[in-house]
C-alpha positions in Angstrom: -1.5 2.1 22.0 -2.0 4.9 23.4 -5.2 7.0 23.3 -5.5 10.4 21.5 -8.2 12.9 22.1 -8.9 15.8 20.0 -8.2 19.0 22.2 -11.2 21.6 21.5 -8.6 24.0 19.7 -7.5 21.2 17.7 -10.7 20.1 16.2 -12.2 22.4 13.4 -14.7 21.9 10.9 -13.7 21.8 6.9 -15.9 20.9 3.6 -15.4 17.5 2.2 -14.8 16.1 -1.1 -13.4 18.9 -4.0 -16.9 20.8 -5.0 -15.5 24.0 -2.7 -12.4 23.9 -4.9 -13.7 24.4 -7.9 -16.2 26.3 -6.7 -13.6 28.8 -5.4 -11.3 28.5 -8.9 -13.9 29.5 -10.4 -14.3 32.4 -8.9 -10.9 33.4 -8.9 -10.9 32.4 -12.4 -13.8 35.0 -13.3 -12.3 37.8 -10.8 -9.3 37.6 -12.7 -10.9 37.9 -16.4 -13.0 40.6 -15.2 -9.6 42.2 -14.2 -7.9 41.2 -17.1 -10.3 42.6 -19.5 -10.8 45.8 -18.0 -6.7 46.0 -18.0 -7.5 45.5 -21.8 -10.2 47.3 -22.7 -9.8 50.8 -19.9 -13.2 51.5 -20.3 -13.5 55.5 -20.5 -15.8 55.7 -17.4 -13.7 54.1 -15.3 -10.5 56.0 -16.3 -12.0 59.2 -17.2 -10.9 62.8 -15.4 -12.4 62.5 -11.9 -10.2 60.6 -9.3 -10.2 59.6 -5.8 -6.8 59.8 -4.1 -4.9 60.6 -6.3 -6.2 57.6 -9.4 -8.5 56.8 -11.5 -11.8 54.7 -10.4 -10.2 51.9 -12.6 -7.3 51.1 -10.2 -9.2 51.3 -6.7 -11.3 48.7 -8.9 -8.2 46.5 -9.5 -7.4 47.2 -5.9 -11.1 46.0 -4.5 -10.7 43.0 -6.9 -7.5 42.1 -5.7 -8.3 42.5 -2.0 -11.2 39.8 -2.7 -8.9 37.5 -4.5 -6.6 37.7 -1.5 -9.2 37.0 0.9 -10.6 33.7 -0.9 -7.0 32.3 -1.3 -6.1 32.7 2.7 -9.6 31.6 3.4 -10.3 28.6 1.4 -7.3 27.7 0.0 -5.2 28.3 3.8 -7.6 26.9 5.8 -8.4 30.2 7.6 -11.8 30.6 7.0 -12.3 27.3 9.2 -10.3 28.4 12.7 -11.2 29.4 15.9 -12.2 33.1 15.4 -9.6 34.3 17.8 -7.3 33.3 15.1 -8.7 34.9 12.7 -8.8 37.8 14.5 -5.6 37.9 14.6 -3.8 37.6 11.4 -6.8 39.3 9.8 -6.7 42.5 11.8 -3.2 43.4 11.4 -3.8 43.2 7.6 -7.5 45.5 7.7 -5.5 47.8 9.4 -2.4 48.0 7.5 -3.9 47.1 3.9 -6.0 50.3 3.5 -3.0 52.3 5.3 -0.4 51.0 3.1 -2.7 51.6 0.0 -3.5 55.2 1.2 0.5 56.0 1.3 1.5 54.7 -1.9 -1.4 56.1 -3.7 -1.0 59.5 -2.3 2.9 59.3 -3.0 2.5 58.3 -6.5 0.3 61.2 -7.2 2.5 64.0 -5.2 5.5 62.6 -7.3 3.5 62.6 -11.0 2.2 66.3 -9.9 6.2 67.4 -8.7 7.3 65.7 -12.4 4.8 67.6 -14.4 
């Protein structure tokens, strides 16, 4: 048979056994409640008068909240948290660039077209 050796950019380390799974479920398990119930409850502080571009402080919460859930699924549960950096660098750069800039637009949008309705 023939011999294979593990290239340097083949090799990378993961966690063994299924501790980091749960670990991470749970997590995403309590990020989500957390969201949930404040979707439930809208807590007057969080909704109340003042508001950063254009919504309340409630939605850029859902929006943070989100953005973590993202990053634990594509990290953990895609594998990317335990690849070379440079390819990290460079699915992950395209999306912290365009993430905040795509959030800034339809923000901004939303609230030009609720202030041209009213």
């Amino acid at each position: 048979m023939a011999q294979h050796q593990v290239g340097e950019s083949e090799h990378h380390e993961s966690p063994e056994g299924t501790r980091w799974i749960w670990m991470v479920f749970w997590l995403l398990l309590v990020i989500t409640g957390v969201e949930v119930g404040l979707g439930i409850a809208k807590p007057a502080l969080l909704m109340g008068g003042e508001q950063i571009v254009g919504t309340s402080y409630l939605n850029i919460l859902f929006i943070l909240l989100t953005l973590v859930k993202a990053y634990y699924i594509v990290a953990f549960f895609m594998h990317l948290k335990f690849e070379r950096g440079n390819l990290i660098w460079t699915i992950a750069l395209p999306a912290v660039i365009l993430i905040p800039y795509l959030t800034f637009i339809v923000l901004t949008e939303g609230n030009y077209i609720n202030f041209m309705l009213n």
